[in-house]
N, C-alpha and C positions, 0 to 999 in steps of 0.2 A: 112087707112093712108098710104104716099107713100111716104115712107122714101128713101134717098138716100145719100151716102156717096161719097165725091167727093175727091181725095186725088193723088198726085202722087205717081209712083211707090216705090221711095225712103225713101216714109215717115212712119219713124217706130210711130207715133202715131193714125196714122187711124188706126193699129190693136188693139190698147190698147179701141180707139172711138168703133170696133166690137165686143169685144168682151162684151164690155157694154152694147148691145144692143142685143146681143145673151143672155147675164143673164137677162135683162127685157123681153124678151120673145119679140122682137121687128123684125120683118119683115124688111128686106134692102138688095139694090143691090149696090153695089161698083164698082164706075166708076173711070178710070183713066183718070190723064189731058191730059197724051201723046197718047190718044187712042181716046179723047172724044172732040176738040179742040170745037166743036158749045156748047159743054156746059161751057166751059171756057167763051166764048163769053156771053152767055146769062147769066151766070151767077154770072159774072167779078170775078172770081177766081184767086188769086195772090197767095193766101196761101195754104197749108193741115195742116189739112183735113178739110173738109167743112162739115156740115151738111145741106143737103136739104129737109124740110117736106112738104109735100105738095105742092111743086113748089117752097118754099119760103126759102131761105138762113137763115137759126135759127141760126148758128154756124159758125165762119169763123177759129177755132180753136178748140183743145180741152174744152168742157166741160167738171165740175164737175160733179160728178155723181149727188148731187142735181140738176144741171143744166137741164140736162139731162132728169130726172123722171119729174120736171115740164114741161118739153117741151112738151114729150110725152103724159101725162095722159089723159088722155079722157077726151071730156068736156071743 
């Protein structure tokens, strides 16, 4: 699975989205909008933090943690 967290520098809630993802035992690279401008593009990214799985925008916002385990879980 190729998780990735999309989020500006500013945004204090892509850490709270990390650190949820470090307790699931979850693999992920964190990209900045101001570093990453082709992924804004492709990914039309307005908001943080984003969550991208698999190529695919699941989250344009924080999710719950329920939110979250069903994204993820295998299967």
């Amino acid at each position: 699975m190729d998780v990735m967290i999309i989020a500006s520098r500013d945004c204090t809630h892509y850490r709270n989205l990390a650190r949820e993802l470090d307790d699931l035992g979850v693999d992920y690279k964190v990209f900045y909008v101001e570093d990453e401008p082709e992924l804004v593009e492709k990914y039309k990214i307005r908001h943080s933090p984003n969550l991208v799985v698999d190529g695919e925008v699941r989250f344009r916002e924080l999710p719950t943690e329920h939110e979250l385990r069903e994204c993820l879980k295998p299967g």
